[in-house]
C-alpha positions in Angstrom: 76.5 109.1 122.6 79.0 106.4 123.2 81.3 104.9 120.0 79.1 101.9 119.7 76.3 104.5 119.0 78.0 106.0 116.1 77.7 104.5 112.6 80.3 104.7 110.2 81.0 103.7 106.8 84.6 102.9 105.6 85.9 103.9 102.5 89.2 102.6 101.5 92.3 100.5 101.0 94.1 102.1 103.9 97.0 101.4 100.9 99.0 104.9 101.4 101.5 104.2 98.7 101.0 102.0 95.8 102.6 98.5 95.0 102.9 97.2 98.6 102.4 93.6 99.0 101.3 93.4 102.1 99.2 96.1 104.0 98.2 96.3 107.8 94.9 98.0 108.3 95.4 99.7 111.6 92.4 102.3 111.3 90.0 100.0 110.5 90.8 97.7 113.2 91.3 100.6 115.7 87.6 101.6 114.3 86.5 98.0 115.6 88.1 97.6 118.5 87.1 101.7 119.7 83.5 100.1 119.3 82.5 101.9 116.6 79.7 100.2 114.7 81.2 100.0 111.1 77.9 99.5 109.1 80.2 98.7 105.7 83.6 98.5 103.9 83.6 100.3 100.5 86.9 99.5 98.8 88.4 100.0 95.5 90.3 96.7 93.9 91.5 98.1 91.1 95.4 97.6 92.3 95.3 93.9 92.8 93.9 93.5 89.4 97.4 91.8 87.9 99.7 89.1 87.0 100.0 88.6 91.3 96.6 89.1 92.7 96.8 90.5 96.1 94.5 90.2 99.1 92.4 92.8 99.9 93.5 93.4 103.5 90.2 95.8 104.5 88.0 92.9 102.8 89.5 90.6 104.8 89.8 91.9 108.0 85.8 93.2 107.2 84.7 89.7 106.6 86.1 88.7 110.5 83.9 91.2 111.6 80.8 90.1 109.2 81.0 93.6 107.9 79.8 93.6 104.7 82.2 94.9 101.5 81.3 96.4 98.5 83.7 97.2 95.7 81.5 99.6 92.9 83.0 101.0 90.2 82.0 104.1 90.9 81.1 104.9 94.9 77.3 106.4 93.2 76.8 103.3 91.9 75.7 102.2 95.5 74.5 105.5 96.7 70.7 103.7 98.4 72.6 101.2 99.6 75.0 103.5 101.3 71.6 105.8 102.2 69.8 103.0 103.9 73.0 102.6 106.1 72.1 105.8 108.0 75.7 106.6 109.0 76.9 108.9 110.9 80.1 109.8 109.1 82.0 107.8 106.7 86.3 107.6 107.3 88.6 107.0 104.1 92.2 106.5 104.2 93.1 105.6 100.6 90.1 105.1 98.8 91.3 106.0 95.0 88.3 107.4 93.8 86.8 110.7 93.4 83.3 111.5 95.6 80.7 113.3 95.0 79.7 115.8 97.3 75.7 114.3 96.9 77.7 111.0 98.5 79.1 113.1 101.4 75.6 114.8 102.3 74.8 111.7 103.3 76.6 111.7 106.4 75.4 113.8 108.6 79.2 114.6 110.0 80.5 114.1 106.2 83.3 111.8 105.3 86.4 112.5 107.5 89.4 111.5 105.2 93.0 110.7 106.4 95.5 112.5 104.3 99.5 110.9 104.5 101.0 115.3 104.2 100.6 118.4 106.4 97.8 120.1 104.5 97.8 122.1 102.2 101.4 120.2 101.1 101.1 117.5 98.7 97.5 117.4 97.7 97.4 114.4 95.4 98.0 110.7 95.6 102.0 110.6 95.9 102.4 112.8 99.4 104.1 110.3 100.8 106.4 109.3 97.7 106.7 113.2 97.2 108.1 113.9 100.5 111.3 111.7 100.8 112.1 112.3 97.3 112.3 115.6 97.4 114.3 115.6 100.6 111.9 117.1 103.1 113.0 117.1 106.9 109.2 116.1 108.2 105.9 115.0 106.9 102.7 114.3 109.2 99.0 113.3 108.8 96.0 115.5 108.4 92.6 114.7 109.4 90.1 116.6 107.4 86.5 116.7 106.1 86.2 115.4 102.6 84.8 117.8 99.9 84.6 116.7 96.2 87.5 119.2 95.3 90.7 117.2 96.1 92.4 117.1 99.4 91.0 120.5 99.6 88.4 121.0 102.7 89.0 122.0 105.9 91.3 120.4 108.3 90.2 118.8 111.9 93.8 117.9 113.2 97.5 117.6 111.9 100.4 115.7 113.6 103.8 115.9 112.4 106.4 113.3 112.0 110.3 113.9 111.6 111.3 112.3 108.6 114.9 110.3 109.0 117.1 110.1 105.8 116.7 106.4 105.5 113.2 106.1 105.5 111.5 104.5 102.7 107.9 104.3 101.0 106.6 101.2 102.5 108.5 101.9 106.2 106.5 105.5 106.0 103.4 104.5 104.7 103.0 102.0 108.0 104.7 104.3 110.0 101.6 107.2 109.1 98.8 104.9 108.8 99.6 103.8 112.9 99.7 107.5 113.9 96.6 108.1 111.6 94.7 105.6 113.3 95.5 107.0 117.1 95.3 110.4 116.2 91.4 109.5 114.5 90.6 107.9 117.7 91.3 110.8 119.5 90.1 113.2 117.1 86.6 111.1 116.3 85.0 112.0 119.8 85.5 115.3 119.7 84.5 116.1 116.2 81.0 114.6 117.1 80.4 116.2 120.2 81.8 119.7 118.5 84.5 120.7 120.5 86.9 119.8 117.4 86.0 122.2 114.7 87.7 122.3 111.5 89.7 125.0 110.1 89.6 126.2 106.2 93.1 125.5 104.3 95.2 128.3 103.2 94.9 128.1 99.4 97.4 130.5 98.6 100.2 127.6 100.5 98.5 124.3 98.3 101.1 122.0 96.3 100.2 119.3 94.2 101.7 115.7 93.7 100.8 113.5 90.9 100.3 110.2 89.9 104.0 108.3 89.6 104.4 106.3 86.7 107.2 104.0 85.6 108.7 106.5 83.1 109.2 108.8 86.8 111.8 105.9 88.0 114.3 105.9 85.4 117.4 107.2 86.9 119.5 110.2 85.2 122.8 110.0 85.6 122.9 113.7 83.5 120.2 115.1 84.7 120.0 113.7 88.6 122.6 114.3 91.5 123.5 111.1 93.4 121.3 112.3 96.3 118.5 112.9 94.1 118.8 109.8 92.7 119.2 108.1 96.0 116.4 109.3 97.5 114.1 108.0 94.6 115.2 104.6 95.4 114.1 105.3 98.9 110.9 107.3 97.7 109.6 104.3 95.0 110.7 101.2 96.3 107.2 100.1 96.4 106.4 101.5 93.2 107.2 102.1 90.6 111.1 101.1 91.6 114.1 103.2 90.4 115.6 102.0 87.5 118.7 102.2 85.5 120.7 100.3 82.4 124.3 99.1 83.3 126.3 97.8 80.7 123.3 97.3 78.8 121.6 95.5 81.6 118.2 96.8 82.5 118.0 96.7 86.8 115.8 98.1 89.3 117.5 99.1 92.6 116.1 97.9 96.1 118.7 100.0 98.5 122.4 102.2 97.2 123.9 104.8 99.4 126.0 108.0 98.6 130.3 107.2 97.9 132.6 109.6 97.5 134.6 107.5 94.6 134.4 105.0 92.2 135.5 101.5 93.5 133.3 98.6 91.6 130.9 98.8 88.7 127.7 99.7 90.5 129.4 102.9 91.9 127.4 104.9 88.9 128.7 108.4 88.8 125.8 111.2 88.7 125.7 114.8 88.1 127.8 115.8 91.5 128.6 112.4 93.2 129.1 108.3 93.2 125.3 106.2 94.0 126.6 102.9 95.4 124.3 100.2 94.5 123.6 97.9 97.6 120.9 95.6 96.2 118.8 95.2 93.3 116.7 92.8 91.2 118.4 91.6 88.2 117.2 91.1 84.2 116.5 87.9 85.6 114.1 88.8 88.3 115.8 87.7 91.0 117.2 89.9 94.0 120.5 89.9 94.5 123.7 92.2 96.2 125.7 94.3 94.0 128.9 91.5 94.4 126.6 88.8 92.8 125.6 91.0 90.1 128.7 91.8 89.0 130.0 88.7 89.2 126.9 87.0 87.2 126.3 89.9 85.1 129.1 91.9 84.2 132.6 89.4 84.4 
């Protein structure tokens, strides 16, 4: 059976990390452009519910394609409407909501879901976050069939992806999502004809990431090292944002690097070393270098 034979259904954001403002949807549109004939978009909108709306980039790119969208509450809530479909599979990348396994019977492949760690590493909804602040050397994708226990059933394919020191949230999260959506088209054919087969994870090797919260990004200078704490601007730049009060002046930090001494007043000394603050968004709200701070803020 060719691509344009197969059905899918698309759960998802494709939003790997939280508080982007902008997301490209590369699976979807590699989904489209394979041939695949994408029966529906099931999305959650729950994160651009604030003070700054934010497009829904799988809705929009959907509508192009007169695919149509549905945004439940809960994914049961449209479970005829989903039937009557008669997919062959559904694909998630980032849906934010727990399935039911009676949702993934359904398919007659399952849901494959795209997961931003190597299996069984970071289950959870941070793997990306998780990765560069904790300093790993590599991180990958895993393409695995969805069961209702999280990030838990068995795994089609894995890539890995060398992780540079520099790298960021938002950088990675685009980075994984374009070698998710190549790897899937790869991966899709053989998984319906059954040459790919999926192997069980090893439980005994599973760690967990958790939801980040603002109370996560408040720098330690006490508690953290400078490379811990530099990494965690790197790791929640999207979200939630390091922060940290100087001179009683509450900023969040955009970009700082390791110093080996003390030469201004955003060289903040931590528990073994000097974070250099490069940029950062003032009490004001506005963006500005280190040199304008100081000179606005703290002269």
């Amino acid at each position: 059976m060719s691509n344009s034979g197969r059905k899918l259904v698309f759960f998802g954001n494709e939003r790997l990390v939280s508080g982007l403002d902008h997301t490209e949807t590369p699976v979807l549109q590699a989904l489209i452009d394979a041939g695949y004939d994408i029966k529906a978009v099931v999305a959650n909108d729950s994160g651009t519910r604030s003070r700054k709306p934010r497009p829904l980039e799988v809705a929009e790119l959907a509508k192009q394609y007169d695919i149509p969208v549905h945004l439940p509450e809960r994914p049961m809530d449209i479970y005829d409407t989903l039937a009557a479909y008669g997919a062959d599979a559904g694909v998630l990348v980032a849906y934010g909501r727990i399935v039911p396994q009676k949702l993934i019977d359904l398919f007659p492949f399952g849901i494959i879901n795209i997961h931003p760690s190597l299996l069984p590493k970071y289950r959870g909804p941070s793997p990306i976050e998780s990765a560069i602040a904790n300093g790993d050397e590599s991180t990958g994708i895993s393409i695995m069939s969805l069961t209702a226990k999280m990030d838990a059933g068995p795994v089609y394919h894995q890539v890995e992806f060398n992780l540079p020191k520099y790298e960021t949230s938002p950088h990675l999260s685009q980075k994984l999502a374009t070698l998710a959506a190549t790897e899937l088209m790869a991966a899709l054919p053989r998984i319906f004809d059954g040459s790919l087969k999926p192997t069980p994870q090893d439980e005994s090797k599973a760690t967990y990431c958790q939801l980040i919260t603002k109370a996560d990004a408040k720098l330690n200078p006490s508690a953290h090292t400078a490379e811990q704490a530099e990494r965690l601007v790197r790791a929640y730049k999207a979200f939630p944002r390091a922060r940290l009060t100087i001179a009683g002046q509450d900023i969040i930090i955009l970009q700082a690097h390791l110093s080996a001494t003390q030469t201004s007043p955003l060289d903040i000394p931590f528990k073994d070393g000097v974070l250099s603050i490069d940029e950062l968004i003032a009490p004001s709200g506005k963006t500005m270098t280190a040199g304008a701070f100081i000179k606005g803020y703290l002269k």
